[in-house]
Wavefront OBJ file of the C-alpha trace (Angstrom):
o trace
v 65.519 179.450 98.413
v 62.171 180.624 98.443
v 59.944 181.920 102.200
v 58.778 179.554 104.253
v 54.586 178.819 103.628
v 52.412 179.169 106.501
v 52.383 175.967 108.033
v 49.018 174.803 106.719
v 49.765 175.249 103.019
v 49.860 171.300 101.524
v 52.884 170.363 100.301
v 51.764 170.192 96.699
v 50.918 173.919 97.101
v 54.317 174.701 98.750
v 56.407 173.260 96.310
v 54.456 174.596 93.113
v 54.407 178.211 94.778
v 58.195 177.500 95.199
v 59.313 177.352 91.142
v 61.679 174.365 92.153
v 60.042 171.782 89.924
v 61.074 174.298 86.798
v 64.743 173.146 87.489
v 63.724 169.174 87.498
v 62.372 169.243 83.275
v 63.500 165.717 82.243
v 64.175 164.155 85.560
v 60.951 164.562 88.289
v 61.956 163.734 91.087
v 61.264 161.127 94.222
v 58.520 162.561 96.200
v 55.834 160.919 99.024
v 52.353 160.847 98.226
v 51.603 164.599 99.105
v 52.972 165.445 95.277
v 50.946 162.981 94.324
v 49.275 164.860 90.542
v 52.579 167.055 90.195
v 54.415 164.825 87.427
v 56.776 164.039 90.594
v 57.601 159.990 91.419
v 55.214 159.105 93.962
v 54.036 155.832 96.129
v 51.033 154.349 94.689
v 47.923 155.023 96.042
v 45.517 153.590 97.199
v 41.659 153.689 95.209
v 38.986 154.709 97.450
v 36.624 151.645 98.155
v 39.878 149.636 96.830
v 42.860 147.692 97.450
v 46.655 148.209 95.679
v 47.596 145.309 93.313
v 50.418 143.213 94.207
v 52.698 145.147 91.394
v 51.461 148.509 93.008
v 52.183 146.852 96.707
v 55.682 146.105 95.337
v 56.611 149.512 93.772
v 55.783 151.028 96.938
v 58.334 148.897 98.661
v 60.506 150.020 96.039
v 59.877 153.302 96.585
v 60.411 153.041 100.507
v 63.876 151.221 99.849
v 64.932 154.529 97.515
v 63.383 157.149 99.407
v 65.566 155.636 102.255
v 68.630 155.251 100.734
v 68.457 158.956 99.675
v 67.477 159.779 103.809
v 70.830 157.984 104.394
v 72.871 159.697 101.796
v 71.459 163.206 103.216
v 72.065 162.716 106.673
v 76.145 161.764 106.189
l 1 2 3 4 5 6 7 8 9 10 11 12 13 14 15 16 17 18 19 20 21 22 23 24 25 26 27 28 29 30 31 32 33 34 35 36 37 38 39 40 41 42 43 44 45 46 47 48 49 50 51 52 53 54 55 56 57 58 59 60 61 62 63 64 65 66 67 68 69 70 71 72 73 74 75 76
């Protein structure tokens, strides 16, 4: 495990600084929007001065049902 970041470093910056994405090659893995850019599966989002299409309004529902089911699986 690496140090804690000073609480105002973004996520994205945390997790690069971090190395941990090294070990995730050919599988990224499930992340919210703050790794948005970081080859990580991410929630849609949305365009500035836009709206989400109704496929992009679905995968984001998709993503909440996974990123849930993993919350579940972590907390038993």
């Amino acid at each position: 495990m690496a140090d804690p970041a000073p609480g105002s470093t973004h996520d994205a910056k945390a997790i690069r600084l971090t190395g941990l994405l090294e070990h995730f090659p050919n599988t990224p893995p499930v992340a919210d929007k703050g790794y948005t850019g970081l080859g990580m599966i991410t929630p849609e989002r949305k365009p500035a001065h836009g709206e989400l299409t109704e496929n992009q309004k679905q995968y984001n529902k998709t993503m909440r049902v996974i990123q849930n089911c993993f919350c579940i699986i972590l907390v038993r």
